[in-house]
ZATOR-827176 format. One record per residue (C-alpha): x, y, z; residue in three letters; residue number from 0. Coordinates in steps of 0.5 Angstrom, whole numbers, always signed. Each point is the difference from the previous one (the first is absolute). Layout:
# ZATOR-827176
<rec><xx>X</xx><yy>Y</yy><zz>Z</zz><code>ALA</code><pos>NUM</pos></rec>
...
***
This chain:
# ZATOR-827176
<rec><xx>-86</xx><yy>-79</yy><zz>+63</zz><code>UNK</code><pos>0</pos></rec>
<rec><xx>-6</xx><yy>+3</yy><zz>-3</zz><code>UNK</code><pos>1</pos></rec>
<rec><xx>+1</xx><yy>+6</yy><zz>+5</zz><code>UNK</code><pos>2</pos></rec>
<rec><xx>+6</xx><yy>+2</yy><zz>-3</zz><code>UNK</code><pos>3</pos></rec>
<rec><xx>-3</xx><yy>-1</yy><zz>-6</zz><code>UNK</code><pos>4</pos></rec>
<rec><xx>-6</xx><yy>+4</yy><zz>+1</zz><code>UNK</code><pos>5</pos></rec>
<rec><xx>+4</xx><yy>+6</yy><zz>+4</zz><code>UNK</code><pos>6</pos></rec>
<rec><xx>+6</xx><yy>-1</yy><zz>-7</zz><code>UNK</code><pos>7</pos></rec>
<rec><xx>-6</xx><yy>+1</yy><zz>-5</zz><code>UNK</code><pos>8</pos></rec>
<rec><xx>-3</xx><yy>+6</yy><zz>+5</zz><code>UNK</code><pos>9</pos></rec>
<rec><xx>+7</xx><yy>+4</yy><zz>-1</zz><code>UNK</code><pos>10</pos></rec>
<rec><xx>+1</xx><yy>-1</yy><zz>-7</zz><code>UNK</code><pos>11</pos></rec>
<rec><xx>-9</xx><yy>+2</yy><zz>-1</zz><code>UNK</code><pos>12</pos></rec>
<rec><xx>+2</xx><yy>+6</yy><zz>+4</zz><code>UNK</code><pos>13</pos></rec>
<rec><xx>+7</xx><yy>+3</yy><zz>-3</zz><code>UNK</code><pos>14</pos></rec>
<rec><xx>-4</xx><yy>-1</yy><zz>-7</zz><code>UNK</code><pos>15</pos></rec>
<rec><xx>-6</xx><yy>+5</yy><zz>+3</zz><code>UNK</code><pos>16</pos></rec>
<rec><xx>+5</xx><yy>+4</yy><zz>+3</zz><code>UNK</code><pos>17</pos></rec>
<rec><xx>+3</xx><yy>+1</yy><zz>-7</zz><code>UNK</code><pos>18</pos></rec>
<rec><xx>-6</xx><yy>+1</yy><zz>-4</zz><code>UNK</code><pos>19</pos></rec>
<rec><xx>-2</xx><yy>+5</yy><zz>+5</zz><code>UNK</code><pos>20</pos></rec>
<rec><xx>+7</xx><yy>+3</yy><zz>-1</zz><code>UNK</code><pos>21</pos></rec>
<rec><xx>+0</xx><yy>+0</yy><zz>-8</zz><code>UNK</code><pos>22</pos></rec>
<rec><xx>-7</xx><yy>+3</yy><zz>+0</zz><code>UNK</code><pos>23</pos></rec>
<rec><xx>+2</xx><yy>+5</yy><zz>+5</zz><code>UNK</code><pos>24</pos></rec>
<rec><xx>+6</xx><yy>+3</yy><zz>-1</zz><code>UNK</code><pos>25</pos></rec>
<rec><xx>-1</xx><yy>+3</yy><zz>-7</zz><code>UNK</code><pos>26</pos></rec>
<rec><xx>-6</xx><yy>+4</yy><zz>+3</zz><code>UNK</code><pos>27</pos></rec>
<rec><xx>+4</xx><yy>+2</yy><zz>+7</zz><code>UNK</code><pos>28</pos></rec>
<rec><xx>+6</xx><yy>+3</yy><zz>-5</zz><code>UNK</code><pos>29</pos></rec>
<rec><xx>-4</xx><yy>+3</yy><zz>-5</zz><code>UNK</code><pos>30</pos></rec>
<rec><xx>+1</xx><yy>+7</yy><zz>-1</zz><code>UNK</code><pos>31</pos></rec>
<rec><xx>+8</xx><yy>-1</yy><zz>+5</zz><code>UNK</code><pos>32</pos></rec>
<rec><xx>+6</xx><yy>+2</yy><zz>-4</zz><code>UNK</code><pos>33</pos></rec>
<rec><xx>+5</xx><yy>-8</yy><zz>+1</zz><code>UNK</code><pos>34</pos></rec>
<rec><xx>+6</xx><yy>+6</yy><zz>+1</zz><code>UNK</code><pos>35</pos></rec>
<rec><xx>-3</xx><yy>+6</yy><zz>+2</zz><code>UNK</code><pos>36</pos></rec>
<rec><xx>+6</xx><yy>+6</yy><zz>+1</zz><code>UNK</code><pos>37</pos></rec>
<rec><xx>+5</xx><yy>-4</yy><zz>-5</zz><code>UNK</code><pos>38</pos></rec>
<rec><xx>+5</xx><yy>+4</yy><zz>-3</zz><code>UNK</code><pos>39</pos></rec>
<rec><xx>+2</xx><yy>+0</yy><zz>-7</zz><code>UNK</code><pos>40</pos></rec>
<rec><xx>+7</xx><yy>+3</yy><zz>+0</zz><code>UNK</code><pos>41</pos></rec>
<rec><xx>+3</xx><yy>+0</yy><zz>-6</zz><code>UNK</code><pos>42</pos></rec>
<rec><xx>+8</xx><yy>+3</yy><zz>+0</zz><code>UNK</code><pos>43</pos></rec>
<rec><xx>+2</xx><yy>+4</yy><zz>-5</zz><code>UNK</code><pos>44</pos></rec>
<rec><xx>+7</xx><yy>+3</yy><zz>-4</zz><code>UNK</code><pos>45</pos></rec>
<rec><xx>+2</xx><yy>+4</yy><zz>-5</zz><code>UNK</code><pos>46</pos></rec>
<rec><xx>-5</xx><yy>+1</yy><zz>-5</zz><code>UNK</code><pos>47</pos></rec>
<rec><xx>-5</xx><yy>-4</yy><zz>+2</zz><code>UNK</code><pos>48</pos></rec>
<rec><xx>-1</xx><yy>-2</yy><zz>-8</zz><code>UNK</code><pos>49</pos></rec>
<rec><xx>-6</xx><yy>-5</yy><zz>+1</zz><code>UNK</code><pos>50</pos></rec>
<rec><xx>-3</xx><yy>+5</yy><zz>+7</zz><code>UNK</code><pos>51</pos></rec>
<rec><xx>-7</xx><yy>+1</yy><zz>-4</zz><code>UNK</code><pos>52</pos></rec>
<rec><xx>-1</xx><yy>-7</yy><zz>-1</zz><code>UNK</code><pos>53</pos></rec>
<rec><xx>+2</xx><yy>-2</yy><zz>+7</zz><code>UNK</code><pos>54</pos></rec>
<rec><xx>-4</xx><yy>+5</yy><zz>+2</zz><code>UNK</code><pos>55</pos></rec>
<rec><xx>-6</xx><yy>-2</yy><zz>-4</zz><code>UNK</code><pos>56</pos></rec>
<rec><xx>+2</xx><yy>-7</yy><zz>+3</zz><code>UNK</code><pos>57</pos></rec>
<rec><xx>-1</xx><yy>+1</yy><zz>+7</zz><code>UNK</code><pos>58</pos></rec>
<rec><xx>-7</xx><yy>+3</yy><zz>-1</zz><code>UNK</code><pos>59</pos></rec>
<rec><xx>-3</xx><yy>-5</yy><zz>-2</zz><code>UNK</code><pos>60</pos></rec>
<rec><xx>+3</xx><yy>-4</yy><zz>+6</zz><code>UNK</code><pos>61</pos></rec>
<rec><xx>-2</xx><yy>+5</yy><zz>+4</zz><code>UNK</code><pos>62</pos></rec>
<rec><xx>-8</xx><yy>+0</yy><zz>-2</zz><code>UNK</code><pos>63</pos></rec>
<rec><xx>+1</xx><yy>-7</yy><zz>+1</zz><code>UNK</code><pos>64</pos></rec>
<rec><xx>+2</xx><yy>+1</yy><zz>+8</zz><code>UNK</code><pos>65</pos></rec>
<rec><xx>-5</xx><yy>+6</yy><zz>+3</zz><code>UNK</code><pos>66</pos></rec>
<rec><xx>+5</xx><yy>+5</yy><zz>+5</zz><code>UNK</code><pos>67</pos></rec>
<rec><xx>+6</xx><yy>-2</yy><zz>-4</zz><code>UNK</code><pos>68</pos></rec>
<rec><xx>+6</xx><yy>+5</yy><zz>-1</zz><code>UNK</code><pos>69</pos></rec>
<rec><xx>+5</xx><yy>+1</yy><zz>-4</zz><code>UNK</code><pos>70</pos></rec>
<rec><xx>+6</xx><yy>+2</yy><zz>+1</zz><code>UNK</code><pos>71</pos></rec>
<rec><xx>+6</xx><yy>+2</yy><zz>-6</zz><code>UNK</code><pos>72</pos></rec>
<rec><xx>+6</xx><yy>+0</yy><zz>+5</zz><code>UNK</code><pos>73</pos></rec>
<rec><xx>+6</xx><yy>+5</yy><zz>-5</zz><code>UNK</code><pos>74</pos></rec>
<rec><xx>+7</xx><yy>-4</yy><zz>+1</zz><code>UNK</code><pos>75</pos></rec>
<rec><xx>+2</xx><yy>+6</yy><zz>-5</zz><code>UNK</code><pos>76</pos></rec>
<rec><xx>-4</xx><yy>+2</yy><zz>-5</zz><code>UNK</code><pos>77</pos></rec>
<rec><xx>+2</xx><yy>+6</yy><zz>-5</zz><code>UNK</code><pos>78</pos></rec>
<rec><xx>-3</xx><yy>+6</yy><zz>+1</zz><code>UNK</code><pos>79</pos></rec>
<rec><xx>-5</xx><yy>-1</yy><zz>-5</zz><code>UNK</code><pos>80</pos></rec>
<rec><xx>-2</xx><yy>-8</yy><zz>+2</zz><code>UNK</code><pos>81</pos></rec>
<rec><xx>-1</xx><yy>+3</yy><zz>+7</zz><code>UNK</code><pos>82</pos></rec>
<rec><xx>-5</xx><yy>+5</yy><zz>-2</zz><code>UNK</code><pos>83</pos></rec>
<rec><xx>-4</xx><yy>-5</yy><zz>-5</zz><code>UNK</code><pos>84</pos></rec>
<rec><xx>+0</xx><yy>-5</yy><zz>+6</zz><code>UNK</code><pos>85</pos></rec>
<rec><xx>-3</xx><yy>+6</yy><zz>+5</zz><code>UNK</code><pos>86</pos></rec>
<rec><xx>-5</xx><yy>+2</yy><zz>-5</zz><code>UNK</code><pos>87</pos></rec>
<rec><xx>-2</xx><yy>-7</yy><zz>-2</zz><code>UNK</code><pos>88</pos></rec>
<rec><xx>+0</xx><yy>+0</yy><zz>+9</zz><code>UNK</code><pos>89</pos></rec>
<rec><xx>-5</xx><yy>+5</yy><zz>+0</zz><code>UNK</code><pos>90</pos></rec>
<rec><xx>-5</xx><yy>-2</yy><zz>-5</zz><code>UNK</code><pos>91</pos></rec>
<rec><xx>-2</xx><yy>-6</yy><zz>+5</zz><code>UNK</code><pos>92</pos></rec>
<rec><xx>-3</xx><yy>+0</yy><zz>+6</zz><code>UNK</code><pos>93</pos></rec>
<rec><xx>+5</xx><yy>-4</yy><zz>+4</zz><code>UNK</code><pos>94</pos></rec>
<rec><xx>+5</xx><yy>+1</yy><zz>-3</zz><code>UNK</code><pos>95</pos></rec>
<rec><xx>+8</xx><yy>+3</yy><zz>+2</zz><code>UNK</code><pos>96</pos></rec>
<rec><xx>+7</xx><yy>+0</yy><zz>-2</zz><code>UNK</code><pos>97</pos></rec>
<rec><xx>+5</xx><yy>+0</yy><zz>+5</zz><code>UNK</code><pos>98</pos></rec>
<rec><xx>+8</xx><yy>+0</yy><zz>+1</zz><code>UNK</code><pos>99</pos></rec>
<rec><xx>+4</xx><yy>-6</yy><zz>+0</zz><code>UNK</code><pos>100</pos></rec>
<rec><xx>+2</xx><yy>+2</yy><zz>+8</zz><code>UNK</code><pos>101</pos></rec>
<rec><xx>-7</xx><yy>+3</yy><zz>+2</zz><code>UNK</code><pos>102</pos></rec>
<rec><xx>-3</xx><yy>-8</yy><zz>-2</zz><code>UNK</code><pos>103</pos></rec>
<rec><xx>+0</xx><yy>-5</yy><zz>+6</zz><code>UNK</code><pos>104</pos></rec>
<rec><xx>-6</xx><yy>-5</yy><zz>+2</zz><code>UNK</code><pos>105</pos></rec>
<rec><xx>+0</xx><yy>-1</yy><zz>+7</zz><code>UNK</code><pos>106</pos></rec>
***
């Protein structure tokens, strides 16, 4: 009975350690890595795209907040003159694009 207690009380003291270590350790082996490098942040967009600015804007801020994010503005039949705030809103950002509804797929 006290081997099996012994070898209990050894497997408990050892998955505590292994999770200390795992709690210290992690933070610093993830510093600096994005949690979703690559996430694209598509926002469909039609007709006159009253609130594009604000979306806009909104999609910035996600996108300093995760690095080597995109955003993509995908037209599903914007006027005229929406297309061309959404391409000119696109071509302020570095990662940044508009694209039609039928060139859109994600593989």
């Amino acid at each position: 009975m006290t081997i099996l207690r012994d070898g209990f009380l050894a497997f408990v003291s050892a998955v505590g350690v292994a999770t200390l270590v795992w709690l210290l350790a992690g933070p610093l082996l993830r510093a600096g890595r994005s949690p979703a490098p690559g996430l694209l942040l598509v926002l469909p967009v039609r007709g006159e795209a009253l609130a594009l600015e604000n979306d806009m804007r909104e999609l910035r801020r996600l996108q300093s907040q995760v690095p080597k994010s995109r955003i993509i503005l995908v037209d599903c039949g914007l006027t005229q003159d929406a297309r061309e705030l959404a391409n000119y809103l696109a071509d302020r950002e570095k990662n940044a694009a508009v694209v039609k509804e039928e060139e859109f797929w994600v593989d």
